[in-house]
N, CA, C and O atoms as a GROMACS GRO file, in nm:
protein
  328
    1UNK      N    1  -1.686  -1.690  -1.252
    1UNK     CA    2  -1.556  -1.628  -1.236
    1UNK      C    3  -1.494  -1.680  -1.106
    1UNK      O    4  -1.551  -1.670  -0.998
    2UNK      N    5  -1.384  -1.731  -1.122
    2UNK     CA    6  -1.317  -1.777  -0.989
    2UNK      C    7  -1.217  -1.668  -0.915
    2UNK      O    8  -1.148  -1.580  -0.965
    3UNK      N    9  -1.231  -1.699  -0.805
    3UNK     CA   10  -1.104  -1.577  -0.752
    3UNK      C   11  -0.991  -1.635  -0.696
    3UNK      O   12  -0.984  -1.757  -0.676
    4UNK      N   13  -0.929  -1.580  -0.677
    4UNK     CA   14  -0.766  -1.607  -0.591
    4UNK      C   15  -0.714  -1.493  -0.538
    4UNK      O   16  -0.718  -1.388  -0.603
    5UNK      N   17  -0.655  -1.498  -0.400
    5UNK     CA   18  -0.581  -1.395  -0.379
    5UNK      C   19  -0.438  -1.457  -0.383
    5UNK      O   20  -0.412  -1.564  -0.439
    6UNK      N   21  -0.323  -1.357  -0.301
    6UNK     CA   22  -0.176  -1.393  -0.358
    6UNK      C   23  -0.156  -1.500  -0.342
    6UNK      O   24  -0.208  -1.562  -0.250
    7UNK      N   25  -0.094  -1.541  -0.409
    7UNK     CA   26   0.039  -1.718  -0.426
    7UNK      C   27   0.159  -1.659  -0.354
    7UNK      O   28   0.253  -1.598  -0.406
    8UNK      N   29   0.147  -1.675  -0.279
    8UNK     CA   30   0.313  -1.662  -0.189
    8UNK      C   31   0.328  -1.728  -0.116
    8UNK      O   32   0.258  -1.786  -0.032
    9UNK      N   33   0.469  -1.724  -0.155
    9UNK     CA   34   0.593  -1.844  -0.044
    9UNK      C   35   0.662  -1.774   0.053
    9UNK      O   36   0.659  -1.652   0.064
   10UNK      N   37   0.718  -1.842   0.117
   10UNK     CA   38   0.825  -1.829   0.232
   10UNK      C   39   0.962  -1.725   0.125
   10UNK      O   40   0.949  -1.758   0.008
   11UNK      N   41   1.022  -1.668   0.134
   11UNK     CA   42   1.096  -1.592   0.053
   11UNK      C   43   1.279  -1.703   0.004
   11UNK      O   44   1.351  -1.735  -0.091
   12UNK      N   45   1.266  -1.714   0.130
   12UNK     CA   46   1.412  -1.850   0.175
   12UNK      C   47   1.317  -1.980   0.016
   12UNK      O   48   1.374  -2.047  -0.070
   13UNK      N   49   1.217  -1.970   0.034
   13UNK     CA   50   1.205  -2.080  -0.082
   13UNK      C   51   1.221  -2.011  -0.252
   13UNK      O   52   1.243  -2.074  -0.355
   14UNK      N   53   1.206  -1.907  -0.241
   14UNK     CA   54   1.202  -1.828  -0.376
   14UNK      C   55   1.255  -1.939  -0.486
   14UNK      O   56   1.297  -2.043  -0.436
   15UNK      N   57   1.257  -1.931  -0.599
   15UNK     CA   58   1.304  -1.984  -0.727
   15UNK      C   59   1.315  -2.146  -0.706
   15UNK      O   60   1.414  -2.218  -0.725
   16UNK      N   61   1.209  -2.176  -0.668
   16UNK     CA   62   1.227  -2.338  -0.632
   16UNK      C   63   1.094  -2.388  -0.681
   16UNK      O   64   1.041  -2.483  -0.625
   17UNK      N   65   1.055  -2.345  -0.754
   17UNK     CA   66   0.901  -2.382  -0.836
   17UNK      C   67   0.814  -2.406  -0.730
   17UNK      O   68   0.762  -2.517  -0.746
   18UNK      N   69   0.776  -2.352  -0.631
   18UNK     CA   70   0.678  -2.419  -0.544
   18UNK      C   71   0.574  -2.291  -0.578
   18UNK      O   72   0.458  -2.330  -0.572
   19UNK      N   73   0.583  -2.167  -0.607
   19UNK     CA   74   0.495  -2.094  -0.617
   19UNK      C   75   0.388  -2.119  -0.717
   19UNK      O   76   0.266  -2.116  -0.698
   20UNK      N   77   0.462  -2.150  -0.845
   20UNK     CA   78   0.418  -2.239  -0.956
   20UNK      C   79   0.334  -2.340  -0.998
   20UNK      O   80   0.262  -2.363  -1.095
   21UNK      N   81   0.378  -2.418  -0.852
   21UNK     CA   82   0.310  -2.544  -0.821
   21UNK      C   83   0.194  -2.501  -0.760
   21UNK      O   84   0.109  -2.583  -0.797
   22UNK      N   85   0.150  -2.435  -0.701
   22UNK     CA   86   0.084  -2.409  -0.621
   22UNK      C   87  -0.022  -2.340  -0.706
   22UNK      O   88  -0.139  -2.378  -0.696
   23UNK      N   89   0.017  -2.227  -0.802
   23UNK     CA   90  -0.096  -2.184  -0.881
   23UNK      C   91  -0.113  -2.270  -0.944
   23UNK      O   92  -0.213  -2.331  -0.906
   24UNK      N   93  -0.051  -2.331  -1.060
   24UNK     CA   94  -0.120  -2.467  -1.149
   24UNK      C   95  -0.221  -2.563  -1.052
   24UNK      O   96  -0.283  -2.659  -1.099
   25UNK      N   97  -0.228  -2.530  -0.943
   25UNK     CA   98  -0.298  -2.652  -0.867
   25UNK      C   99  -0.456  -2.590  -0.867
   25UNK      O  100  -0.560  -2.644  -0.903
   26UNK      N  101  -0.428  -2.444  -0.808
   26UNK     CA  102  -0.532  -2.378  -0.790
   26UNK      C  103  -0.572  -2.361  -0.930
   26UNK      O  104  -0.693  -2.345  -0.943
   27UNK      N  105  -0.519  -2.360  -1.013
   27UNK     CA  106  -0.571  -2.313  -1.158
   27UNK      C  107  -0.648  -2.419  -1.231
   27UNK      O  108  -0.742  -2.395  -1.306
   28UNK      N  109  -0.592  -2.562  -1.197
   28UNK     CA  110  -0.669  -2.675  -1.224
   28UNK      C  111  -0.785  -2.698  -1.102
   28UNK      O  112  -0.882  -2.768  -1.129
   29UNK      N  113  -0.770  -2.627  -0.945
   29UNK     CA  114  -0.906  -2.696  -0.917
   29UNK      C  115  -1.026  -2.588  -0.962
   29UNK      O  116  -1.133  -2.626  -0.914
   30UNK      N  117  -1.040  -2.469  -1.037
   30UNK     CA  118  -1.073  -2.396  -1.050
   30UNK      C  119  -1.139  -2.449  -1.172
   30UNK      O  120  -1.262  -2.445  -1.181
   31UNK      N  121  -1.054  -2.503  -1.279
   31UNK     CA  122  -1.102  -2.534  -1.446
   31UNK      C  123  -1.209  -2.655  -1.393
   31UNK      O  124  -1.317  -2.674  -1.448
   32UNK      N  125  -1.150  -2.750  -1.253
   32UNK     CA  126  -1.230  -2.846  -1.243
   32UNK      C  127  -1.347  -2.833  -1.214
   32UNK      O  128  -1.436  -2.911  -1.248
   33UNK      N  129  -1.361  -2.707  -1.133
   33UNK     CA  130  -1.521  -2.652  -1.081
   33UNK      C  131  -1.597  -2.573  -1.178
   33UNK      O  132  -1.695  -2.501  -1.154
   34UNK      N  133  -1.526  -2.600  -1.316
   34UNK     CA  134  -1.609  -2.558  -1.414
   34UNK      C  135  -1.568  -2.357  -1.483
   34UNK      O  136  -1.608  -2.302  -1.586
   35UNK      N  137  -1.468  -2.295  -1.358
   35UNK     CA  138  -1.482  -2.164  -1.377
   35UNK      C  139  -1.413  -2.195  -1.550
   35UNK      O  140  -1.370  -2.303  -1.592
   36UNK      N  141  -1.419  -2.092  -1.611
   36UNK     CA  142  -1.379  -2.041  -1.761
   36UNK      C  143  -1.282  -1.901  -1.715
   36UNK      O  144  -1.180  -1.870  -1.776
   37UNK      N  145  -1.311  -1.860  -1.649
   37UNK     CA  146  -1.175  -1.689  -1.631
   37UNK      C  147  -1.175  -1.714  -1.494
   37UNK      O  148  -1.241  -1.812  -1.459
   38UNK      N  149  -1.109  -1.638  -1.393
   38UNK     CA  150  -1.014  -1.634  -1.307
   38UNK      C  151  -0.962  -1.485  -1.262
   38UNK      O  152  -0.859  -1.459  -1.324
   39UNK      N  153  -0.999  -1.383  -1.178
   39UNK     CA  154  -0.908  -1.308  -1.094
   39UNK      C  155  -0.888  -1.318  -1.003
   39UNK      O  156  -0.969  -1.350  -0.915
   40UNK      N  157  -0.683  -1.273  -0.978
   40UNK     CA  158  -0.646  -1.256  -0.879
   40UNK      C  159  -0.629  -1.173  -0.794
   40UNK      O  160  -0.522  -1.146  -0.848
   41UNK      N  161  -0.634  -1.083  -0.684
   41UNK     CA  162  -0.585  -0.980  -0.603
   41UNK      C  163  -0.435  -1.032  -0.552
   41UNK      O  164  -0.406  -1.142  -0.507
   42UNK      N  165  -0.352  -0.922  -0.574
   42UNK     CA  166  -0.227  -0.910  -0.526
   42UNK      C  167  -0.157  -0.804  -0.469
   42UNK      O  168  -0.182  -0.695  -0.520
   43UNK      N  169  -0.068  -0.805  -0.366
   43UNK     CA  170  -0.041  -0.652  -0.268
   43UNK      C  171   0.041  -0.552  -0.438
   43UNK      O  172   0.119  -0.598  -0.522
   44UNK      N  173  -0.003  -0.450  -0.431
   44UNK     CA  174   0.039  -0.319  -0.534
   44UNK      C  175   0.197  -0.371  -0.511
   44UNK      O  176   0.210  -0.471  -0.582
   45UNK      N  177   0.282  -0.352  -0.462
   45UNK     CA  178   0.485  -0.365  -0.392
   45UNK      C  179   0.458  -0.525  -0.479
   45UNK      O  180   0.512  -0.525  -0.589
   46UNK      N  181   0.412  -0.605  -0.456
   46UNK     CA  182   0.486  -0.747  -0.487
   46UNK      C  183   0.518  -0.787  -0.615
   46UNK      O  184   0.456  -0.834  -0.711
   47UNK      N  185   0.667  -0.747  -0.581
   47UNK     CA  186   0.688  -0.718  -0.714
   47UNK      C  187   0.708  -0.907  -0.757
   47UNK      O  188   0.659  -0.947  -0.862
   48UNK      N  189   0.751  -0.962  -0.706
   48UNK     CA  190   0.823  -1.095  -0.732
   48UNK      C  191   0.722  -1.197  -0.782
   48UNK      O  192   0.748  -1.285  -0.864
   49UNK      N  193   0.584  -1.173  -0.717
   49UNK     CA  194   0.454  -1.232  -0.732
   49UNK      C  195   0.392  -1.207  -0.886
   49UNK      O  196   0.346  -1.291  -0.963
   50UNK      N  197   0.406  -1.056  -0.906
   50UNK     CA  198   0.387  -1.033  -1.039
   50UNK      C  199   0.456  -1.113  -1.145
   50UNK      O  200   0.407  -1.161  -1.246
   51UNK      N  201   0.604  -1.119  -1.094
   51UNK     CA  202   0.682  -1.147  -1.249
   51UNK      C  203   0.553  -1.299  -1.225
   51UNK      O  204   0.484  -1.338  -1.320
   52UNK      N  205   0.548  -1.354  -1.102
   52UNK     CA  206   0.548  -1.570  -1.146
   52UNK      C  207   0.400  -1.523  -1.233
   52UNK      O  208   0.371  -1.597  -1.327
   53UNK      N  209   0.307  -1.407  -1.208
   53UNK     CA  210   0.181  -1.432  -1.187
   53UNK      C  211   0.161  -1.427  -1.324
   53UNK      O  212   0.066  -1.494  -1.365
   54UNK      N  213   0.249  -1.343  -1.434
   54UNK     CA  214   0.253  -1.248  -1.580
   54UNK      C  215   0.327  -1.400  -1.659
   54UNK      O  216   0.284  -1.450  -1.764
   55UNK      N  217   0.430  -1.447  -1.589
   55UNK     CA  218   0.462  -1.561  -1.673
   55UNK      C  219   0.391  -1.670  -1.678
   55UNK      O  220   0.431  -1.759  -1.753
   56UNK      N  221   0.250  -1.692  -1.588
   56UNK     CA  222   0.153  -1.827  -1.583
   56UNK      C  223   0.066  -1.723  -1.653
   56UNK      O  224  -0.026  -1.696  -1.576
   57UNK      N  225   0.056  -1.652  -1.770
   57UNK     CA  226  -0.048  -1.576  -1.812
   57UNK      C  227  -0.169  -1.457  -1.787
   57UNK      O  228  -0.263  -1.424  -1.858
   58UNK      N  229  -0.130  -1.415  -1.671
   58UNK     CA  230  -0.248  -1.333  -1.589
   58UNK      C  231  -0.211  -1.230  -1.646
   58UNK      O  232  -0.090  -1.220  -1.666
   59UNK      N  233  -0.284  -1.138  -1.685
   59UNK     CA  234  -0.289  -1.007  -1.745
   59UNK      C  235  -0.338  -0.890  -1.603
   59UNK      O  236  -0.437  -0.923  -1.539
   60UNK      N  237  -0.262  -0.757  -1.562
   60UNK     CA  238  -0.279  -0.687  -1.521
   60UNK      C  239  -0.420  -0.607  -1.595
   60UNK      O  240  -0.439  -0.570  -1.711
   61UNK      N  241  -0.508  -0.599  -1.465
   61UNK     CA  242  -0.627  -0.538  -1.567
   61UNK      C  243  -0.701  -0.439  -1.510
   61UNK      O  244  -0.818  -0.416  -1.542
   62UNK      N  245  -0.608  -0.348  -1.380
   62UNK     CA  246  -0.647  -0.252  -1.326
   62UNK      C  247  -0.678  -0.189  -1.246
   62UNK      O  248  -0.645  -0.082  -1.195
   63UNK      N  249  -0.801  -0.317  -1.225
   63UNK     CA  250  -0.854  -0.254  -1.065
   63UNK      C  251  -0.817  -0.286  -0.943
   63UNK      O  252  -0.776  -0.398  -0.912
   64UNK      N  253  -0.828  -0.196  -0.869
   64UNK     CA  254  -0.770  -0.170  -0.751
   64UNK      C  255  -0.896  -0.194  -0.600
   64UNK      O  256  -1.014  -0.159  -0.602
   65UNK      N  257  -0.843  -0.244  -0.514
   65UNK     CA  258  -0.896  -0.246  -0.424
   65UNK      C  259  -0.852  -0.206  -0.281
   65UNK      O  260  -0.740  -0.155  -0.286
   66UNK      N  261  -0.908  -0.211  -0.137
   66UNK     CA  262  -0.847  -0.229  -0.040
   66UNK      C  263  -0.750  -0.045  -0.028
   66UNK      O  264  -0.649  -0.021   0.039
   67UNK      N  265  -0.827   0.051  -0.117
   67UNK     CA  266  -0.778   0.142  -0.106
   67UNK      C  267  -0.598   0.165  -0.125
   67UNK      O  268  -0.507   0.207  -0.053
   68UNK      N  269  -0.611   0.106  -0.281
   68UNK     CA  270  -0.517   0.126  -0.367
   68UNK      C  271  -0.436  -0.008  -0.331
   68UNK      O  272  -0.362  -0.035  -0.425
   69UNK      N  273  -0.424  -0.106  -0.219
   69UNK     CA  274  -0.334  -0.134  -0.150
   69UNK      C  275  -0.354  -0.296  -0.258
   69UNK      O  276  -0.295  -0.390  -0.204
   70UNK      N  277  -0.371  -0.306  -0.291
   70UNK     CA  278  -0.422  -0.446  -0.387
   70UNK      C  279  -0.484  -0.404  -0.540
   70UNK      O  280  -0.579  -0.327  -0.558
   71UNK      N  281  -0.414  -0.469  -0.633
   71UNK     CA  282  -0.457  -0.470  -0.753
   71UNK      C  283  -0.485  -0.668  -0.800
   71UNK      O  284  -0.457  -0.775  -0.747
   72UNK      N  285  -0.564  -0.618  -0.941
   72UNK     CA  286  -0.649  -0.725  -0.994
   72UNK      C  287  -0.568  -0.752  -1.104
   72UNK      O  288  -0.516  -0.657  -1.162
   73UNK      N  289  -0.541  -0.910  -1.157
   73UNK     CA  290  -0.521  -0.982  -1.233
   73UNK      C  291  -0.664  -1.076  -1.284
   73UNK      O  292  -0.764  -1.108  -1.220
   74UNK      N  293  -0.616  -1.108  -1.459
   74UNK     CA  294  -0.720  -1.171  -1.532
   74UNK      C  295  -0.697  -1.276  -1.602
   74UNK      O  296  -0.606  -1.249  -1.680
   75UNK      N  297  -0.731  -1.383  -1.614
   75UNK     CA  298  -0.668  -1.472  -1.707
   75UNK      C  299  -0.794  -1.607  -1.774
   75UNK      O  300  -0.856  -1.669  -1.688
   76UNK      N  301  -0.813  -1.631  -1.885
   76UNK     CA  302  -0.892  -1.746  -1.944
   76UNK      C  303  -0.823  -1.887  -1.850
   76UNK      O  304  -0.711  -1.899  -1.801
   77UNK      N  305  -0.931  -1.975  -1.851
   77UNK     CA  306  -0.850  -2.094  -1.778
   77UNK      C  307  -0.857  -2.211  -1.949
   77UNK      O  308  -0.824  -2.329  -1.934
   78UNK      N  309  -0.872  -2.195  -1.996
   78UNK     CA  310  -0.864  -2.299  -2.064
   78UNK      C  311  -0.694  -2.325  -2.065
   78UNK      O  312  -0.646  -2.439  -2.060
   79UNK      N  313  -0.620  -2.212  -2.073
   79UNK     CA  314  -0.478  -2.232  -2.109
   79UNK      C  315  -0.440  -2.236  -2.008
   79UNK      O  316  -0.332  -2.179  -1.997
   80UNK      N  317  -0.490  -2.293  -1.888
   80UNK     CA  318  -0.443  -2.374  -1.746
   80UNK      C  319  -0.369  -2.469  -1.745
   80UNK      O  320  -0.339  -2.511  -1.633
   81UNK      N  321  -0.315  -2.535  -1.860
   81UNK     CA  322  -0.240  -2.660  -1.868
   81UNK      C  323  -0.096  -2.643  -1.920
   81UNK      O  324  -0.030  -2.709  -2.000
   82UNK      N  325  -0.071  -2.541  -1.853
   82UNK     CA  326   0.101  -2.465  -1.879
   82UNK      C  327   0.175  -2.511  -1.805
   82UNK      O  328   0.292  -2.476  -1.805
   0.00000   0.00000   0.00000
């Protein structure tokens, strides 16, 4: 199982595909080290992180950490090549 915590940018860069870029990168060196699934931790508020994180496939899946202050994302890597 591979992990990741947040993908975030500078905010001034917003909607400029770099967040994007940045997970597909991590998502391929991840498939390259062999992982098969993938969670992420992300701050509970971020909201903007969610939408990129739900449209590269990560499924909200619950758990919470860091005393509520961080939740967990899930995702298969085979469909890493989005």
């Amino acid at each position: 199982m591979g992990e990741l915590d947040s993908i975030a940018v500078d905010p001034s860069t917003w909607r400029r595909g770099i967040g994007r870029m940045l997970m597909s990168t991590a998502l391929h060196a991840l498939m390259a080290d062999g992982y098969r699934e993938a969670v992420l931790w992300t701050l509970t508020g971020y909201e903007q992180g969610k939408r990129l994180y739900e449209s590269m496939g990560w499924h909200l899946e619950g758990s919470a950490r860091a005393e509520g202050r961080q939740i967990r994302y899930r995702r298969g890597l085979a469909s890493a090549r989005r």
